[in-house]
C-alpha positions as CSV (number, residue, x, y, z in Angstrom):
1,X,-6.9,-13.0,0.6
2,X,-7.3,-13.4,-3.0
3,X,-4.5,-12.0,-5.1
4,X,-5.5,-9.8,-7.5
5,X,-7.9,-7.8,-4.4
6,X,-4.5,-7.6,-2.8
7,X,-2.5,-6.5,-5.8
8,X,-5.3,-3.6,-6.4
9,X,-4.5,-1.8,-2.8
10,X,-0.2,-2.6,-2.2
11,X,0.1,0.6,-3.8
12,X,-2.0,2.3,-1.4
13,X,-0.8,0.1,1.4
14,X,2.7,1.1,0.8
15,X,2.5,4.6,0.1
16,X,0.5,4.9,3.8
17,X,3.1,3.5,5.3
18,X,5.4,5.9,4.1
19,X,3.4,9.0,4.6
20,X,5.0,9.9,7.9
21,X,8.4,7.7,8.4
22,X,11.2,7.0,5.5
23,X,11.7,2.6,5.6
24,X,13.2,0.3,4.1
25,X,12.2,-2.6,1.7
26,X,12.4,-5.4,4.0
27,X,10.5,-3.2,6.8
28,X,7.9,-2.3,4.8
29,X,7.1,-5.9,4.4
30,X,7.3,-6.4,8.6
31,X,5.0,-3.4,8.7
32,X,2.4,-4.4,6.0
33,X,2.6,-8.1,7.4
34,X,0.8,-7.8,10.5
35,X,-2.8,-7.0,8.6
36,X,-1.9,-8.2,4.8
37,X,0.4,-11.2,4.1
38,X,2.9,-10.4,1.5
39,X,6.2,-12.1,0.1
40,X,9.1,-10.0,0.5
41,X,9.6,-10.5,-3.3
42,X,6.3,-8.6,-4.0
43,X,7.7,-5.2,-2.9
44,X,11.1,-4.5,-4.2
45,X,9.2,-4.2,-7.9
46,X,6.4,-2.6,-6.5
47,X,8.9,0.1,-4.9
48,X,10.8,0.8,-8.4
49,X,7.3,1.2,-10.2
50,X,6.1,3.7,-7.9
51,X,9.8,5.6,-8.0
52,X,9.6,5.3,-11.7
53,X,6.3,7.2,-11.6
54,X,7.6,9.7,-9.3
55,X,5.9,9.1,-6.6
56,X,8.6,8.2,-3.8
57,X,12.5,8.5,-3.9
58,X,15.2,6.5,-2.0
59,X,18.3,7.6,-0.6
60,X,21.0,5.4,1.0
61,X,21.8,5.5,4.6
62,X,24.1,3.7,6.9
63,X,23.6,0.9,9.4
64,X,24.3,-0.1,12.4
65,X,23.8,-3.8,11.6
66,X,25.9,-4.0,8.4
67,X,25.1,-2.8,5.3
68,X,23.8,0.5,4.1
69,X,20.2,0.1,3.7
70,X,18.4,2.2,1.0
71,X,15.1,4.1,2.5
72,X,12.0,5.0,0.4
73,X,10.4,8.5,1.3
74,X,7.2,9.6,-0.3
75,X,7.4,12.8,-3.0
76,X,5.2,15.4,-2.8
77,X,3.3,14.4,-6.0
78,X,3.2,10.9,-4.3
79,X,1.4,12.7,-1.1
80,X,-1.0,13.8,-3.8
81,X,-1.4,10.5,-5.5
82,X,-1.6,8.9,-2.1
83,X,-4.7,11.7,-0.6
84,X,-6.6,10.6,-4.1
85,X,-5.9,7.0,-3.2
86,X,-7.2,7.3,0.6
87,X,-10.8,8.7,-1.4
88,X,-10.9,6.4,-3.9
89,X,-10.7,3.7,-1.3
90,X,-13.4,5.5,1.1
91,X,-15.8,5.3,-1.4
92,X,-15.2,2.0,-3.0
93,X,-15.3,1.0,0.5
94,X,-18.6,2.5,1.6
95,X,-20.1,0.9,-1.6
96,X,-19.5,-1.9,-1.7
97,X,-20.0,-2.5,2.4
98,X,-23.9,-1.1,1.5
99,X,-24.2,-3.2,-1.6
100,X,-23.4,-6.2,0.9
101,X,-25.8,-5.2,3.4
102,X,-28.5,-4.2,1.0
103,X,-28.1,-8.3,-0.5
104,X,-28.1,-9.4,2.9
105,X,-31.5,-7.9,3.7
106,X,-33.1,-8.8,0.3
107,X,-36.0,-11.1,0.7
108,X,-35.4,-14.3,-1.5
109,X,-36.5,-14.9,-4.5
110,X,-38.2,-18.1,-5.7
């Protein structure tokens, strides 16, 4: 998938996964793997940004497997951000899916 496409939706891709669990970094990538490929690199920035705007907090907890593992839950402003997101993509998503169809059924021109 081309990068910048990708880099337009993480936002919304990560905020949907939070919307009913709290995760972690590293399974947030696992999660958001199995439809988009992403580098684990790509989210740790991507997860300061959007709790620098607000828009999801983290809290520590322990582990079982070692280390205490710090968990990303989404505000309420960032359930907000994230509803706006969901229509925004609707919409870009329904036009550009009939702007495809309407080229596809366009006689040619000579």
């Amino acid at each position: 998938m081309n990068r910048q496409l990708k880099k337009g939706v993480l936002d919304l891709l990560v905020l949907a996964t939070l919307e009913h669990a709290d995760r972690y970094g590293f399974e947030l990538v696992q999660l958001i793997s199995r439809h988009v490929r992403i580098a684990e690199r790509t989210i740790y920035p991507l997860l300061k940004r959007l709790r620098d705007d607000g828009l999801v907090v983290a809290h520590l907890e322990e582990s079982s497997m070692g280390a205490s593992r710090k968990y990303y839950r989404l505000t309420d402003h960032g359930s907000t951000y994230l509803r706006g997101l969901k229509e925004e993509w609707n919409e870009l998503h329904t036009a550009v899916n009939r702007l495809l169809e309407e080229a596809a059924n366009e006689p040619e021109q000579k």
